[in-house]
DRENDO-1510 file (C-alpha; in Angstrom, 1 decimal, always signed):
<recs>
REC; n; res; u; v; w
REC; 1; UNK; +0.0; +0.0; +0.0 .
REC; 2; UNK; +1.9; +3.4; -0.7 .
REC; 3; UNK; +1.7; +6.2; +1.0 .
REC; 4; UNK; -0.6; +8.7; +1.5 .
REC; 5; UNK; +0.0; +12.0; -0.7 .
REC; 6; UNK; -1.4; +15.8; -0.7 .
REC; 7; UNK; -4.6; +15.8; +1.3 .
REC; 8; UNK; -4.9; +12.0; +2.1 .
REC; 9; UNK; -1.3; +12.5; +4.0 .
REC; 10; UNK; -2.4; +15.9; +5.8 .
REC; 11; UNK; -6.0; +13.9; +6.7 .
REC; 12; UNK; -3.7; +10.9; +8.0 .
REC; 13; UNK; -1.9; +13.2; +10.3 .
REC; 14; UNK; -4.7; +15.1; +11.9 .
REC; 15; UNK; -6.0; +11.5; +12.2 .
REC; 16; UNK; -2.7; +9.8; +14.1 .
REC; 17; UNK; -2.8; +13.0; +15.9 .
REC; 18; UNK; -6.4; +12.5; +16.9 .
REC; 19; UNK; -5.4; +8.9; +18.2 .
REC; 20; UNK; -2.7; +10.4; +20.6 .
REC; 21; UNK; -4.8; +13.4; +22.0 .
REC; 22; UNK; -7.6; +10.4; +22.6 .
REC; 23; UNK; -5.2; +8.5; +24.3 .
REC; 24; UNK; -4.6; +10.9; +27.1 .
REC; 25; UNK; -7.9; +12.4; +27.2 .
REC; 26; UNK; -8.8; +8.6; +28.4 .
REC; 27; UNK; -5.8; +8.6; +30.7 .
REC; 28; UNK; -6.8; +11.5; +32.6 .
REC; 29; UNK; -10.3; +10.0; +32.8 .
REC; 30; UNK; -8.6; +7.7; +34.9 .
REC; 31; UNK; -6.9; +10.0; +37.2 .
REC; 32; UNK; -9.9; +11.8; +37.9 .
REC; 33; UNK; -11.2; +8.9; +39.4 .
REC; 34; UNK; -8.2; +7.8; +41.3 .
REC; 35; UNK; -8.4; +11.2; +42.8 .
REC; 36; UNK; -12.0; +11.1; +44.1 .
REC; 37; UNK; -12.5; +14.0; +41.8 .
REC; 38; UNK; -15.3; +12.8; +39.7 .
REC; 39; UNK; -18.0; +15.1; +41.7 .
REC; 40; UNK; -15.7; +17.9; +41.7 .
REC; 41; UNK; -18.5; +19.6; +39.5 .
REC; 42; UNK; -21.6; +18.3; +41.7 .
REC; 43; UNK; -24.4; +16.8; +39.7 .
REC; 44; UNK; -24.3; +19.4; +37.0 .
REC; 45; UNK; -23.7; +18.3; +33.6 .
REC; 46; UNK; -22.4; +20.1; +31.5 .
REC; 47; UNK; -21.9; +23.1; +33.3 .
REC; 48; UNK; -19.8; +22.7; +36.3 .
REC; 49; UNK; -21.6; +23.7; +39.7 .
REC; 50; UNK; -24.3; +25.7; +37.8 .
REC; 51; UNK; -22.0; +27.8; +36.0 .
REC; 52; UNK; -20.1; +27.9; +33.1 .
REC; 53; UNK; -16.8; +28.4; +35.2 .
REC; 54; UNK; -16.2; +27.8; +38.4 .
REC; 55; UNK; -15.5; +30.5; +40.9 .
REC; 56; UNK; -12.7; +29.4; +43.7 .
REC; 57; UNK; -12.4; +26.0; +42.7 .
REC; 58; UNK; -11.5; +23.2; +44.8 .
REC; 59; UNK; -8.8; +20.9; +43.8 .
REC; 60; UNK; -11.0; +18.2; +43.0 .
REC; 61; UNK; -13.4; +21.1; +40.5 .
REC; 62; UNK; -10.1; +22.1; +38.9 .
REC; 63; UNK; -9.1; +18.2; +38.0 .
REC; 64; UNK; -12.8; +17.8; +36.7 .
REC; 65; UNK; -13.6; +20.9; +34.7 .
REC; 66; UNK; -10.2; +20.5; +33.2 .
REC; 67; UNK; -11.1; +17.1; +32.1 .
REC; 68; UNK; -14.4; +18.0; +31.0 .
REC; 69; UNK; -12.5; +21.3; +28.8 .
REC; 70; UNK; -10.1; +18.5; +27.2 .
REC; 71; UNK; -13.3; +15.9; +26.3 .
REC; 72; UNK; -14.7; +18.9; +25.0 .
REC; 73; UNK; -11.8; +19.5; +22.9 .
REC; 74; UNK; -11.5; +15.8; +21.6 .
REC; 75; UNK; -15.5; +16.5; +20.7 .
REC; 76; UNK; -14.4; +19.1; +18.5 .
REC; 77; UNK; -11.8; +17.2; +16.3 .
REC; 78; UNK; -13.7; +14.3; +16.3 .
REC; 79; UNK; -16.8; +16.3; +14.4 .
REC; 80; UNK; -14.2; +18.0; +12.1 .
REC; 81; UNK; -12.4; +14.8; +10.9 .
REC; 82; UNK; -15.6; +13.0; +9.1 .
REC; 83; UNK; -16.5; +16.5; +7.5 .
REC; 84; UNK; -12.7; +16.5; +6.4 .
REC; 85; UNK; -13.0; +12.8; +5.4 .
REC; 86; UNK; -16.1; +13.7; +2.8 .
REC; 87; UNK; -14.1; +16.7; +1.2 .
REC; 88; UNK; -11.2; +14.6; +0.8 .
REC; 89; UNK; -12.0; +10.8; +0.1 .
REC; 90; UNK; -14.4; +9.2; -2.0 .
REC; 91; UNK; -18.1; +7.7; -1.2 .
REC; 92; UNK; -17.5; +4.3; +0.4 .
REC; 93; UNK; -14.0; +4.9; +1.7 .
REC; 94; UNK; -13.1; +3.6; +5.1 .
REC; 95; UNK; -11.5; +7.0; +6.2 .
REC; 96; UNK; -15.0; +8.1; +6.0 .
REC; 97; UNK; -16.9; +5.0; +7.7 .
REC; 98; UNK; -14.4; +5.3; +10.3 .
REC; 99; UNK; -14.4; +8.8; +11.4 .
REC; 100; UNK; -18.1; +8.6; +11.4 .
REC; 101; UNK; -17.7; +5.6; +13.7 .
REC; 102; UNK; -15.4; +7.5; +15.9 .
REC; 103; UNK; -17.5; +10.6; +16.4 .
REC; 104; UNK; -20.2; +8.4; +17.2 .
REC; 105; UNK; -19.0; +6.5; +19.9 .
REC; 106; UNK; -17.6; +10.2; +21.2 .
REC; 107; UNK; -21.6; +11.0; +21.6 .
REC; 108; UNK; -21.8; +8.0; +23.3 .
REC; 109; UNK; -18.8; +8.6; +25.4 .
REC; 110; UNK; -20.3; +11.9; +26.3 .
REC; 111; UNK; -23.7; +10.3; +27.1 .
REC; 112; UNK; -22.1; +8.1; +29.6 .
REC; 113; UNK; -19.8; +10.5; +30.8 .
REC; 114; UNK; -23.1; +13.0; +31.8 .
REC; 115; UNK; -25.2; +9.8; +33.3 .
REC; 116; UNK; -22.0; +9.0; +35.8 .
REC; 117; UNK; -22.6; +12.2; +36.7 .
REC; 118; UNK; -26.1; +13.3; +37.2 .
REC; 119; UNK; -26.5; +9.7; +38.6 .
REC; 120; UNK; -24.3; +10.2; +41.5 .
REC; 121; UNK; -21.6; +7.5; +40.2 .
REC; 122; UNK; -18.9; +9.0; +41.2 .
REC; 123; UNK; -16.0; +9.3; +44.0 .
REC; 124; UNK; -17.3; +7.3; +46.2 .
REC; 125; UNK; -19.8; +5.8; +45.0 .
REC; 126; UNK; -19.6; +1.7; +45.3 .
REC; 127; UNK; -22.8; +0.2; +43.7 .
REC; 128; UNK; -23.3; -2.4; +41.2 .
REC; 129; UNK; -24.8; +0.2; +38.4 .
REC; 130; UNK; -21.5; +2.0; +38.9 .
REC; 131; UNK; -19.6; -1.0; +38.1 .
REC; 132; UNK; -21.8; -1.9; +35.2 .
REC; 133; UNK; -21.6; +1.6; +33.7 .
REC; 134; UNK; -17.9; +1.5; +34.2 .
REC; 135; UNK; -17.5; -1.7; +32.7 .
REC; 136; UNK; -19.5; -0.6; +29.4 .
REC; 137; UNK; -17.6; +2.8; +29.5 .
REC; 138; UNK; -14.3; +0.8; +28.7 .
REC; 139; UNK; -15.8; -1.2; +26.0 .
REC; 140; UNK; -17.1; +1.7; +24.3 .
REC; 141; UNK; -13.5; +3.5; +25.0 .
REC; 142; UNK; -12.1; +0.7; +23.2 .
REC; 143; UNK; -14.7; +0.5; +20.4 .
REC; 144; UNK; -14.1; +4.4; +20.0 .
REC; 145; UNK; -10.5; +4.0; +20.2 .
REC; 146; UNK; -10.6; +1.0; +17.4 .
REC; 147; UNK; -12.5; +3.6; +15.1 .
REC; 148; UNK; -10.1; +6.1; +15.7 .
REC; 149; UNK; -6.7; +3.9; +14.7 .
REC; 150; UNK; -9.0; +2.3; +11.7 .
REC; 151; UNK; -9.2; +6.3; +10.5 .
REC; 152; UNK; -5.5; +6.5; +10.1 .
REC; 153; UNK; -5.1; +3.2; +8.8 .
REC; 154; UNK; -7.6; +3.8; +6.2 .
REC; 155; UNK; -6.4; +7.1; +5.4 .
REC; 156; UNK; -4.8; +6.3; +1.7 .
REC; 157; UNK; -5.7; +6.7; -1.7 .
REC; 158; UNK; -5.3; +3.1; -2.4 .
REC; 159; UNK; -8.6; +1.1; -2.7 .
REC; 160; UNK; -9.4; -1.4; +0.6 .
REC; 161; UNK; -10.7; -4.6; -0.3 .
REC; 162; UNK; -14.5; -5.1; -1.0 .
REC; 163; UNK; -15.0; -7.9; +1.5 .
REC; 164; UNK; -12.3; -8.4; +4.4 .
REC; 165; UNK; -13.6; -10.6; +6.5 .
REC; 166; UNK; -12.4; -11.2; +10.4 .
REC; 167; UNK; -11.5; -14.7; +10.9 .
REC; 168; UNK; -12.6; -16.6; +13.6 .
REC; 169; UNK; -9.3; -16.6; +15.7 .
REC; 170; UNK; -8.8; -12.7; +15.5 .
REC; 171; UNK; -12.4; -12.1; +16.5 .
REC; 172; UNK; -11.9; -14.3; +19.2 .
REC; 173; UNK; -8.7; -12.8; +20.7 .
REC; 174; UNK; -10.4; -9.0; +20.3 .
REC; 175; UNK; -13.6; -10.1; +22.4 .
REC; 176; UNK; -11.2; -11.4; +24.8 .
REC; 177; UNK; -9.4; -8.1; +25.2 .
REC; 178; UNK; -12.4; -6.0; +26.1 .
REC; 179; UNK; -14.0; -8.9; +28.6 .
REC; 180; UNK; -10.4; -8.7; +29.9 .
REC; 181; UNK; -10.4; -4.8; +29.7 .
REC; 182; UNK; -13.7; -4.6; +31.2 .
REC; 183; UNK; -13.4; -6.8; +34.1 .
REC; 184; UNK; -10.3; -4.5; +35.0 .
REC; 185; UNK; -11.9; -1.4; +34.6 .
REC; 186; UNK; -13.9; -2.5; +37.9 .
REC; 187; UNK; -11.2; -3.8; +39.6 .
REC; 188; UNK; -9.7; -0.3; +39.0 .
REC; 189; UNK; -13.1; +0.9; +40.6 .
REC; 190; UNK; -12.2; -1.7; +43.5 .
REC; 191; UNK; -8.7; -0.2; +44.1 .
REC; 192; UNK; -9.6; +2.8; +44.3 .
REC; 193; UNK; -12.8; +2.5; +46.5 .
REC; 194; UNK; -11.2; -0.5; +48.7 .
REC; 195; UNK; -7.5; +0.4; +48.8 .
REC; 196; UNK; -5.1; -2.9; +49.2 .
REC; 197; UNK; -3.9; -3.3; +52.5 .
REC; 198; UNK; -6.3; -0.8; +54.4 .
REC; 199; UNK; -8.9; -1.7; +56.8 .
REC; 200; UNK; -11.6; -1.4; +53.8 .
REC; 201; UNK; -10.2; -3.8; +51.4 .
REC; 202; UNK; -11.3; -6.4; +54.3 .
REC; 203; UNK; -14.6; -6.2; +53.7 .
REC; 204; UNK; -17.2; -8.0; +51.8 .
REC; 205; UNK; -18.3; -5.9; +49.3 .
REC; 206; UNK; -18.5; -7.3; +45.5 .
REC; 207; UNK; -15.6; -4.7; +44.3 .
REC; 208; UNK; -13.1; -6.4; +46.7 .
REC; 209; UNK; -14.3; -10.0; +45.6 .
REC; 210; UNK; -14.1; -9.9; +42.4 .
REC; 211; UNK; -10.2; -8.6; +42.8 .
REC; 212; UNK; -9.1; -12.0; +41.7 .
REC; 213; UNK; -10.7; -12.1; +39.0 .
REC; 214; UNK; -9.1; -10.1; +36.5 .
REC; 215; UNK; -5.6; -10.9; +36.6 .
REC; 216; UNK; -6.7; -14.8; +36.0 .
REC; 217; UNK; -8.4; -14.0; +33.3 .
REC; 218; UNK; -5.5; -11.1; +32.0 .
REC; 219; UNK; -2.8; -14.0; +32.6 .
REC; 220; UNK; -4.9; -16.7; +30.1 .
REC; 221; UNK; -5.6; -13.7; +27.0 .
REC; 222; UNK; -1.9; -12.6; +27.3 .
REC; 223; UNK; -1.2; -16.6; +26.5 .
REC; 224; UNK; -4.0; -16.7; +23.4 .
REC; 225; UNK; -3.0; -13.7; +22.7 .
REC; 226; UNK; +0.7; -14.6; +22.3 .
REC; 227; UNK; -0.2; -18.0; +20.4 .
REC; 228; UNK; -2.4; -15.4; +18.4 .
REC; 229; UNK; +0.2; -13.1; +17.6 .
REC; 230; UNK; +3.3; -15.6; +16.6 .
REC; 231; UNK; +0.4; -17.4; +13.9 .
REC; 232; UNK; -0.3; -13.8; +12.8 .
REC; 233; UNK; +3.4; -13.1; +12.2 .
REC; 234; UNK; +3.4; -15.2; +9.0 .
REC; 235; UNK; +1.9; -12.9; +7.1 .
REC; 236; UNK; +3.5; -10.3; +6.0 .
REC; 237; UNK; +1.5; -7.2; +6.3 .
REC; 238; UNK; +0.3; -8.5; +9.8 .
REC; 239; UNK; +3.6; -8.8; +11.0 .
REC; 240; UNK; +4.9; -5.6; +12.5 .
REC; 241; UNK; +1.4; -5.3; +14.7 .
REC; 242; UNK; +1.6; -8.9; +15.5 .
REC; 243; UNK; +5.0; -8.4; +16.9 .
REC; 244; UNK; +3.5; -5.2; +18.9 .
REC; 245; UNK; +1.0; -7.2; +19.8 .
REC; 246; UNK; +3.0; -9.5; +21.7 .
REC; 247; UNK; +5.5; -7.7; +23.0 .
REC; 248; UNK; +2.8; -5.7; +24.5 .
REC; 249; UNK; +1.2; -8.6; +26.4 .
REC; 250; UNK; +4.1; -9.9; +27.5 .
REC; 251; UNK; +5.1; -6.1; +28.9 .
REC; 252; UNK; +1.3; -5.2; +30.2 .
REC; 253; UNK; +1.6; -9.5; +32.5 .
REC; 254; UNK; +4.5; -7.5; +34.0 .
REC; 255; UNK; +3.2; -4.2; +34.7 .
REC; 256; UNK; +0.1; -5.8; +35.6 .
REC; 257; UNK; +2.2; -8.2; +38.4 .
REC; 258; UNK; +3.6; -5.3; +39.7 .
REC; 259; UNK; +0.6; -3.5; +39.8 .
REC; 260; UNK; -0.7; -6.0; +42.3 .
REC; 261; UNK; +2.8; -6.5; +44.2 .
REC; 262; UNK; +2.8; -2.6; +44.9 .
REC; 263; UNK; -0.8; -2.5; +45.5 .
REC; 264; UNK; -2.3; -0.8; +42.8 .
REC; 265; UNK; -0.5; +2.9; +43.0 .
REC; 266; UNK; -2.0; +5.7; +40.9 .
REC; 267; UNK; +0.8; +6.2; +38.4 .
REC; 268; UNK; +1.3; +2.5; +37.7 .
REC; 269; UNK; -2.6; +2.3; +37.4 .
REC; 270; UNK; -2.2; +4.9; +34.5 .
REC; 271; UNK; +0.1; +3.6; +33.2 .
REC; 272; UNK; -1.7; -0.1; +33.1 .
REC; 273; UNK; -4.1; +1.6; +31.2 .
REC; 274; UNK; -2.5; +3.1; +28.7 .
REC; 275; UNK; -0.5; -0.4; +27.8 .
REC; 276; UNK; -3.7; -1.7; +27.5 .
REC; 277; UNK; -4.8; +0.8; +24.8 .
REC; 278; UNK; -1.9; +0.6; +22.6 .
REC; 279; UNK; -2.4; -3.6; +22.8 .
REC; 280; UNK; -6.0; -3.0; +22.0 .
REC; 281; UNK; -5.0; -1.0; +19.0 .
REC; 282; UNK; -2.1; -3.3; +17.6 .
REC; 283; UNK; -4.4; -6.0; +17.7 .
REC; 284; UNK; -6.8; -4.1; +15.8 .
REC; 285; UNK; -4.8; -3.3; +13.6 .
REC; 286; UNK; -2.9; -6.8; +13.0 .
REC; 287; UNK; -6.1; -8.5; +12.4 .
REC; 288; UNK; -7.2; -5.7; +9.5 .
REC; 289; UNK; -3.7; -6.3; +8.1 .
REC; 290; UNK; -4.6; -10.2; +8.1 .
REC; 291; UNK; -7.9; -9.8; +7.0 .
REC; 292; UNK; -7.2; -7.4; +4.2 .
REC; 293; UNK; -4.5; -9.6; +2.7 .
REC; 294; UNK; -6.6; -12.6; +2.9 .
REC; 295; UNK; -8.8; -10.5; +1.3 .
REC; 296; UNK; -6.5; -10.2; -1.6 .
REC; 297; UNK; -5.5; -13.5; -2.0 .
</recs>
């Protein structure tokens, strides 16, 4: 596939850049709930205590609103790059699918964003809808930030293939990584409310119990997904994701060790996270690589 040129390699830029400013928009998501600060705005939604800036913030309003200001920002991009997309590539193209996919699940984003909010699921909030809402939050983070890495990837004069088709192994290893992505979005939700080693993380609550459960089920995807990636590897065009896609598994089963070792601290948390995204997206991308070329074949 060459290289985007004029227009299609400007679009592919703004996309990739897109990509990046999403990735740390979703970071400091997860900050503002390691701080506690996720009512730092009250129930209002989306103006911030009533207002459309704070007056004498608290630190918690500050972390908040300024989170809210950067969603707001990644809104913005996100509704320019489709109307870009339909300037710039023809009817059918997947730049424009894509970046129609990805504003969508912005909206969506958004949607859930205001109901944690005016719902009360915040701080220190410990129910079960919180943990279901959190839980479908990440897999709609993922599906957004699969649409996003599909934009750039699409972004190219060169015509896709009519009918690439996900085989069964690929799809298998994706659904795995958003169960397994899901399932530690609450036990990030668990740390946070139930702190290892203090007197809370002894009780009985469901957060706390289902602790064990992620890693077990982190430690048997990093295998498949492993086995996945070294059957990938023997095609071509797959290749360089598959070997991303591997090396990141292997590096997120470390991190994700000494996450529990060290008991879960905020910047290790983050940076759990953010592994986890950039595995996500290789192995998006190294199956459309596989399927594509299959597709050609």
């Amino acid at each position: 596939m060459s290289a985007p040129v004029g227009p299609q390699r400007w679009f592919a830029r703004c996309a990739a850049a897109l990509v990046g400013y999403l990735l740390f928009v979703i970071v400091f998501g997860a900050w503002v709930r390691i701080t506690g600060s996720g009512a730092g705005c009250g129930e209002h939604w989306p103006s911030c205590q009533g207002v459309l800036v704070p007056r004498t913030p608290s630190q918690a309003t500050l972390i908040e609103y300024s989170h809210r200001l950067t969603s707001g920002l990644l809104g913005i991009a996100s509704l320019l790059l489709p109307i870009a997309a339909l300037r710039i590539f023809p009817r059918g193209h997947g730049a424009r699918r894509w970046s129609a996919a990805a504003l969508f699940f912005v909206a969506v984003e958004a949607a859930i964003g205001a109901l944690l909010v005016k719902r009360g699921l915040v701080a220190d909030n410990a129910s079960l809808a919180r943990a279901v809402v959190v839980a479908l939050h990440l897999v709609n983070t993922l599906l957004l930030t699969a649409s996003a890495a599909l934009t750039v990837a699409s972004a190219s004069p060169v015509p896709e293939p009519a009918r690439p088709i996900l085989d069964w192994r690929s799809a298998g290893v994706l659904v795995g990584l958003g169960i397994v992505a899901a399932s530690g979005a609450v036990t990030a939700l668990g740390d946070t409310l139930f702190p290892v080693g203090s007197p809370q993380s002894l009780s009985d609550h469901f957060l706390v119990q289902l602790r064990v459960v992620h890693p077990i089920l982190a430690s048997a995807l990093v295998l498949g997904a492993i086995a996945w990636a070294r059957w990938m590897a023997g095609v071509t065009a797959a290749r360089p994701w598959a070997t991303a896609v591997g090396a990141l598994a292997l590096l997120q089963l470390a991190v994700g060790g000494l996450n529990i070792v060290l008991r879960a601290p905020g910047a290790l948390q983050l940076t759990h996270l953010l592994i986890a995204q950039l595995l996500w997206i290789s192995a998006v991308l190294a199956a459309r690589s596989y399927a594509h070329a299959s597709a050609r074949n």
